[in-house]
N, C-alpha and C positions, 0 to 999 in steps of 0.2 A: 751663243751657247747658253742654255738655260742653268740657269743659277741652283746647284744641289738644296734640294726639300730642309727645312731647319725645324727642328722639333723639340719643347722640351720634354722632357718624361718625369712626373711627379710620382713618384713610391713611397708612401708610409711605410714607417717601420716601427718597433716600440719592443725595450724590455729586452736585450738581447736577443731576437728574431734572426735569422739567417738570411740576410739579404744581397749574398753575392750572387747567388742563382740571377734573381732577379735582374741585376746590376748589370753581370756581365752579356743577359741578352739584349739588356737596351743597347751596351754600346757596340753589339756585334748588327744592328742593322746598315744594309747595306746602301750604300747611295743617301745617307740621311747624315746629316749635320745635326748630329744630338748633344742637347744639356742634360746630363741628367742629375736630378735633385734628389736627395732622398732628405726624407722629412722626417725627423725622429720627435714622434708625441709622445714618448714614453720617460719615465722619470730614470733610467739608466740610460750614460752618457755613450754616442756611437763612436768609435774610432775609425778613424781615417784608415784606410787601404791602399799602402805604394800603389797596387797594381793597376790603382784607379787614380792616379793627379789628379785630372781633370772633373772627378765625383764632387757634386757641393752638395754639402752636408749644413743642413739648418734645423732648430728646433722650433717647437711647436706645442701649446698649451696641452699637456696631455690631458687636460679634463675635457677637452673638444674632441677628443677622440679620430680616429683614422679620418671622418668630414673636417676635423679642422685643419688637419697634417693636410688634408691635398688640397684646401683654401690658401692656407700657406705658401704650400708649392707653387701654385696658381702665381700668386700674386710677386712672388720671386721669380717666376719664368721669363726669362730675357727675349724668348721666340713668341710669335705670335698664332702658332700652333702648339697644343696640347697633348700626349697623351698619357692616360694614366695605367700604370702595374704595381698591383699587389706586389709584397716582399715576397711572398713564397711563389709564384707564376712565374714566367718565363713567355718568349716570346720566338718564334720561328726570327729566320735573322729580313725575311723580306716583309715581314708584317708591315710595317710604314708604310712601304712605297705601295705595296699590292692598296691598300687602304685610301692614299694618296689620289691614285689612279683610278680608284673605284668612287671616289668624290666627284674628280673632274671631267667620267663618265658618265657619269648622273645625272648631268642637265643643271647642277647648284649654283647660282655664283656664288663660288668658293670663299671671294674678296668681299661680296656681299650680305647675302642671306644667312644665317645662321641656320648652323648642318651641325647634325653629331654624327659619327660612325660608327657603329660596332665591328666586329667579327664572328666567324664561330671559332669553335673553340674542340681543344680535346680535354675530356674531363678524364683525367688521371688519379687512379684509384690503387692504393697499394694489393696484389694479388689479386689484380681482376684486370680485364683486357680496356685498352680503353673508349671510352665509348666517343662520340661526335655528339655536339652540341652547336645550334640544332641538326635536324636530320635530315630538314629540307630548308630551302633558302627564299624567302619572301622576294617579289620583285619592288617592294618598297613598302614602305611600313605607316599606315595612315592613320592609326589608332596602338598605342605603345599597350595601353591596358591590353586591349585586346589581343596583341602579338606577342605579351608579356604569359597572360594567363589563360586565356580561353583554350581549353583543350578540344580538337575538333578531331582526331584520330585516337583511336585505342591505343596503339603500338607507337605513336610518337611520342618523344623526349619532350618538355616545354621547351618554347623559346627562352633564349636569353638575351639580354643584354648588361654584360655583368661589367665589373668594372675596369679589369685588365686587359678591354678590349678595347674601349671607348676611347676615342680622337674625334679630336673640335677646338674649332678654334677659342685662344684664350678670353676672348671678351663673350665669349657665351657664359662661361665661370664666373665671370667682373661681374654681369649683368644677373647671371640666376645663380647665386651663391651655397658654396656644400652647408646643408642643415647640421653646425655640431652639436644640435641635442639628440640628432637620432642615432640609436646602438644596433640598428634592425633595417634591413634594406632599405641597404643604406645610396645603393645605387640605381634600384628601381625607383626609390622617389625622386634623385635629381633628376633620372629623364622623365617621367611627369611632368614634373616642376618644367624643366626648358621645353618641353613640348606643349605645355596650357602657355607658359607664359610668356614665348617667346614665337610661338608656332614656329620650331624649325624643324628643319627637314630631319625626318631619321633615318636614315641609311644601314646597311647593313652589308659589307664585303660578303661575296659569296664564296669565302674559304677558309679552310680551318689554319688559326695561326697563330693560336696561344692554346699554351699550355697549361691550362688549370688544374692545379694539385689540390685535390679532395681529402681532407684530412680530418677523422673521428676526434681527435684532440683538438685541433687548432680553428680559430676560425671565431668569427662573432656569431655566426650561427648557432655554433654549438655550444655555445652558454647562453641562450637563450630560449625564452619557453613560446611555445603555440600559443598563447595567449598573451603573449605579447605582438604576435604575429597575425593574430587576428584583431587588436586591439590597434591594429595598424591601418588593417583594410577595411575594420570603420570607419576610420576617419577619412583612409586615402581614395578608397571606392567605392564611399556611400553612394557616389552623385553617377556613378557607371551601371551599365546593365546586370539584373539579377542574376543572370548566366556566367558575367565574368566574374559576382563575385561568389558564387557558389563553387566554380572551376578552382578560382584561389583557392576557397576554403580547402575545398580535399585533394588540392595538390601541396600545398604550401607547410599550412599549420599541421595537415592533418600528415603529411609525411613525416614532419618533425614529431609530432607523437610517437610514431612507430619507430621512428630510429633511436629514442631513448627510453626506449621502450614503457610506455605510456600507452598501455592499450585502452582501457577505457576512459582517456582523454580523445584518443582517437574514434572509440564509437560515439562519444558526444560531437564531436567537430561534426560526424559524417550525419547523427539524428537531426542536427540545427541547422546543416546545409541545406537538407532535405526537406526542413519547416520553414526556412527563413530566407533561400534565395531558391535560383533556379538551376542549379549546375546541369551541364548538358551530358548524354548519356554515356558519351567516352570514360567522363570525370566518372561517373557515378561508378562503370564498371569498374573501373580501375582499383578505387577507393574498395569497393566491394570484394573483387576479388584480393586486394591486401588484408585485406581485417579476417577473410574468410582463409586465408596463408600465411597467417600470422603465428595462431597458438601451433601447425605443427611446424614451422620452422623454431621456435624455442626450444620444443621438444628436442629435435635435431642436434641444438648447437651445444643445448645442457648434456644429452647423450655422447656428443664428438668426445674424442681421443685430447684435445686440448683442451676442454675443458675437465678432464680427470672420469667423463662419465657419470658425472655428478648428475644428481636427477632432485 
């Protein structure tokens, strides 16, 4: 009889955050022998949960931020599999095993080779339908930049590989460590980082099984600026093709211009993408038609009923 899947699940949380959502999908997957850890980096202390005994609760340098809290968890995980959720995400309850199963089809050795896995994902958005992330499914993933940022369809979503998705084994962690100076994608540079410096396999389940909660207020994202965001993929993908880092530029930084609304931050990203890489023509439309659907959506929202009609 084979031995039930054993997992642990590392969750940051910080600051009074709401991490029962989270919690209670870890321990609702099925067929998995899960630890789950929740790792508090934040300077307010977490309280235990009757409804959760078996929850371990440990703390965490909060000047290391959310990379140090799941370094931490890492290295307190008592199983020899990994995966990591956001406090606010959630998880379908077959997420594990579907994932599990999508490893040991792959052709990896598992006990071997070092493998990460992702998922897709539904990206949930308060007042709006939700959308699927990605929208098509890679038969394996040989270049992370490129599967990360290269836009090759008009009408496609980017890929992801975000962090509520991600399962691998724990000595891939021991060996390529969470970076805690960085505040900024934070999880597209760990798999970089174990993809140059471990070449391991990236995989990707081809089915949606977390829930990511999209939120205007919360989030490291949204305290952060576009130029931090390209101050990023200097450094991260000088050494990658003009294309993918043009694609970044006006997918990435230059979206975050427009969502805080920074419009002529965003016509600089789209004039310097234009002068200084090669983004391909999907990117370019895309970016094009936002900046050119920009000024009358403001129009719009300052006109609505909720905002008083104010102009």
């Amino acid at each position: 009889m084979t031995a039930p899947l054993s997992v642990s699940v590392v969750i940051p949380t910080a600051n009074g955050r709401d991490w029962r959502r989270a919690v209670a999908s870890a321990f609702s997957q099925r067929n998995v022998n899960v630890e789950v850890i929740l790792v508090n980096n934040g300077t307010e202390d977490v309280q235990a949960d009757a409804q959760y005994p078996t929850l371990r609760i440990i703390n965490s340098d909060p000047s290391s931020g959310a990379n140090g809290a799941r370094q931490a968890g890492v290295l307190a995980a008592t199983n020899e599999l990994i995966a990591l959720l956001d406090d606010d995400d959630e998880w379908l309850p077959e997420k594990l095993t579907r994932q599990w199963q999508h490893v040991q089809s792959s052709g990896v050795d598992s006990e071997g080779s070092p493998w990460l896995c992702g998922t897709g994902k539904f990206i949930v958005e308060k007042g709006k339908a939700d959308l699927l992330s990605p929208v098509s499914f890679p038969s394996g993933v040989d270049d992370v930049a490129e599967y990360l940022f290269m836009r090759k369809y008009l009408k496609s979503a980017r890929n992801q590989l975000q962090s509520s998705t991600l399962f691998f084994p724990r000595q891939v962690a021991v060996e390529v460590p969470f970076d805690p100076s960085l505040r900024l994608h934070q999880d597209w540079n760990w798999v970089l980082d174990v993809e140059e410096k471990l070449s391991a396999k990236i995989l990707v389940c081809p089915e949606y099984l977390v829930r990511y909660y999209k939120s205007a207020s919360a989030g490291i994202t949204s305290t952060s600026r576009p130029s931090q965001s390209l101050g990023w993929a200097s450094m991260r993908l000088a050494s990658k093709p003009q294309r993918i880092q043009g694609d970044f530029a006006l997918s990435v930084p230059f979206n975050m211009a427009l969502e805080k609304g920074q419009y002529l931050d965003a016509v600089g990203i789209f004039r310097d993408a234009l002068q200084k890489a090669r983004p391909g023509i999907p990117a370019i439309t895309r970016a094009f038609l936002a900046l050119a659907r920009y000024p009358v959506l403001r129009v719009l929202q300052r006109a609505s009923p909720t905002n008083g009609g104010k102009r």
